[in-house]
C-alpha positions in Angstrom: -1.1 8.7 13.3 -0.4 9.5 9.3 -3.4 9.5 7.3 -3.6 9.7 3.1 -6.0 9.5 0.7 -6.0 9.4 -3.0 -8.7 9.2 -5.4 -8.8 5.9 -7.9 -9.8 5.5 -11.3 -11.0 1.7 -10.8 -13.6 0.1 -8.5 -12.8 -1.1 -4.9 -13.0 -4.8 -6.0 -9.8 -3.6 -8.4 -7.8 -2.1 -5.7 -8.2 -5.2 -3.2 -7.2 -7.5 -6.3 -3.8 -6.1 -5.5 -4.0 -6.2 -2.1 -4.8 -10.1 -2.4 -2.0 -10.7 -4.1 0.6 -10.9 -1.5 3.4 -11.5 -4.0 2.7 -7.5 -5.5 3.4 -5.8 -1.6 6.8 -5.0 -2.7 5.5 -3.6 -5.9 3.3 -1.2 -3.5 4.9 -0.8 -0.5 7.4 1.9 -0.1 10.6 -0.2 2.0 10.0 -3.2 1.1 12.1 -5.0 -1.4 11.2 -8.5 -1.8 8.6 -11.6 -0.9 9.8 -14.6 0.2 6.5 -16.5 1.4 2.7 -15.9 1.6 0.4 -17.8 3.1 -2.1 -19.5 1.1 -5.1 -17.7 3.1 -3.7 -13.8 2.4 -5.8 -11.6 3.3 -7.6 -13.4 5.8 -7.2 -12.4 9.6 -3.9 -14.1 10.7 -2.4 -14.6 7.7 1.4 -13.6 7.0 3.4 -12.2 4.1 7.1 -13.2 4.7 8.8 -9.9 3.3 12.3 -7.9 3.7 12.8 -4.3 3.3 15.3 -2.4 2.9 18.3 -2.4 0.3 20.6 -4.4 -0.9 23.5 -6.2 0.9 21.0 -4.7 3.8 18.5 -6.5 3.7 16.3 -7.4 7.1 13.9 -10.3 7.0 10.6 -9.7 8.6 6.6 -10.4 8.2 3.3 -8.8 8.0 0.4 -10.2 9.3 -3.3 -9.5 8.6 -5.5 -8.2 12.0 -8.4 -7.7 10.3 -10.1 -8.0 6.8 -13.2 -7.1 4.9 -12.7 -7.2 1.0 -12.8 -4.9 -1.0 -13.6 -2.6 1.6 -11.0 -2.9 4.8 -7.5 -4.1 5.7 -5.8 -3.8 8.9 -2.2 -5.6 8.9 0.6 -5.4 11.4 3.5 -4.5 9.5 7.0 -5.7 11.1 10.6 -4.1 10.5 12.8 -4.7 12.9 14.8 -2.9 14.7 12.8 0.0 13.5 9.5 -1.6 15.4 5.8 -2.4 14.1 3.0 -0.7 12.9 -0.4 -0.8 12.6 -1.7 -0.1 9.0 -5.0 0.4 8.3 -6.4 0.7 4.4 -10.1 1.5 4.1 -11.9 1.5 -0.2 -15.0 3.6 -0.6 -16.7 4.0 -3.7 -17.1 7.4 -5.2 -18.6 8.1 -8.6 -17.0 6.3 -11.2 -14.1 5.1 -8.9 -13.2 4.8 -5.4 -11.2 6.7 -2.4 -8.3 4.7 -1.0 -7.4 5.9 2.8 -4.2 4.5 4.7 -3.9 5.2 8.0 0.0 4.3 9.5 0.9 4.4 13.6 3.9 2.7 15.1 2.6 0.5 17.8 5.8 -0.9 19.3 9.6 -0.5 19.3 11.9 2.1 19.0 9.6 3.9 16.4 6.8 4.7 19.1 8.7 6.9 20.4 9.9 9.6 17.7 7.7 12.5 18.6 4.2 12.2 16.5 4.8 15.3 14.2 8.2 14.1 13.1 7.1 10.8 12.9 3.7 11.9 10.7 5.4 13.7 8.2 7.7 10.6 7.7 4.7 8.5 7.3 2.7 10.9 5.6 5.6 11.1 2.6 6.1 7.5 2.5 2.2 6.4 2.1 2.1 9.1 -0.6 4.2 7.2 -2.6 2.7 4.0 -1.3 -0.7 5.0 -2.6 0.6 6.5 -5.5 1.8 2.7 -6.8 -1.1 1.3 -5.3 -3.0 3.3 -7.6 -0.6 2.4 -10.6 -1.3 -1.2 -10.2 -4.7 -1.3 -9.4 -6.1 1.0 -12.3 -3.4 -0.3 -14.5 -4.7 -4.1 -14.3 -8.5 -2.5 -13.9 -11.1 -3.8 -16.8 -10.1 -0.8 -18.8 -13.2 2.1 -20.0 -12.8 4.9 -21.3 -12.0 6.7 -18.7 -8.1 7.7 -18.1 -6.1 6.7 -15.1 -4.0 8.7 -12.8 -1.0 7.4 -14.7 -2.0 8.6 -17.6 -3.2 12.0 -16.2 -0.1 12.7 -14.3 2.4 11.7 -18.0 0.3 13.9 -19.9 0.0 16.6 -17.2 4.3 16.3 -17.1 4.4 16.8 -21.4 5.2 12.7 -21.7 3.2 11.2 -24.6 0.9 8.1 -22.2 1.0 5.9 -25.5 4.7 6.1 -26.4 7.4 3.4 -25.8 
């Protein structure tokens, strides 16, 4: 099982605003390319987020569908991708100091992807939710009620030499 974390310059109310919003999951989600349906009651237990991944002309159709939810602090989907298989997905928000902590836990619970070997199959994961988590964090601080403090985004341009406030 791959497990991340990454720290968050917003609140855990801010995060889970994106994670409601079923039509952003491509925006977060590393493989997935598209939405085509949500169900009116995302994120409630049992709803689905009709979704393809992959890229363009090869495209697969396929769903997600929430197992468990506790806003802002809890999300447990069953994400589908065919033929690769399913996993089970697991985001948990905690609050810490003037922002929150953002773990997401990914194991493949059925198809073919059960059985690459768990350390080939972690570091796979643990790359991919980087870069999940690293968007997730993009979105969520950038649509945050703004402070004064800076956001990741910000920190990482200015740590890289770009200027955050040019065009």
């Amino acid at each position: 099982m791959s497990r991340n974390t990454r720290m968050l310059r917003c609140t855990p109310e801010e995060v889970f605003r994106v994670l409601a919003d079923g039509w952003l999951y491509p925006s977060w989600v590393v493989g997935a390319s598209r939405m085509r349906e949500v169900d009116d009651t995302w994120p409630a237990p049992g709803a689905q987020l009709h979704h393809s991944f992959g890229v363009w002309p090869a495209l697969i159709d396929d769903r997600t569908v929430v197992e468990a939810s506790v806003p802002p602090r809890h999300l447990v989907m069953r994400a589908r991708g065919w033929p690769i298989g399913e996993a089970r997905v697991t985001i948990d928000v905690k609050e810490r100091g003037d922002g929150c902590v953002v773990r997401i836990q990914e194991e493949a619970v059925a198809g073919p992807g059960r059985y690459v070997p768990a350390p080939i199959m972690d570091v796979l994961l643990h790359w991919r939710n980087t870069e999940t988590l690293h968007r997730l964090a993009y979105l969520a601080e950038g649509m945050a009620v703004r402070s004064q403090r800076v956001t990741t985004a910000e920190q990482e341009m200015t740590a890289s030499g770009e200027d955050a406030n040019s065009t």
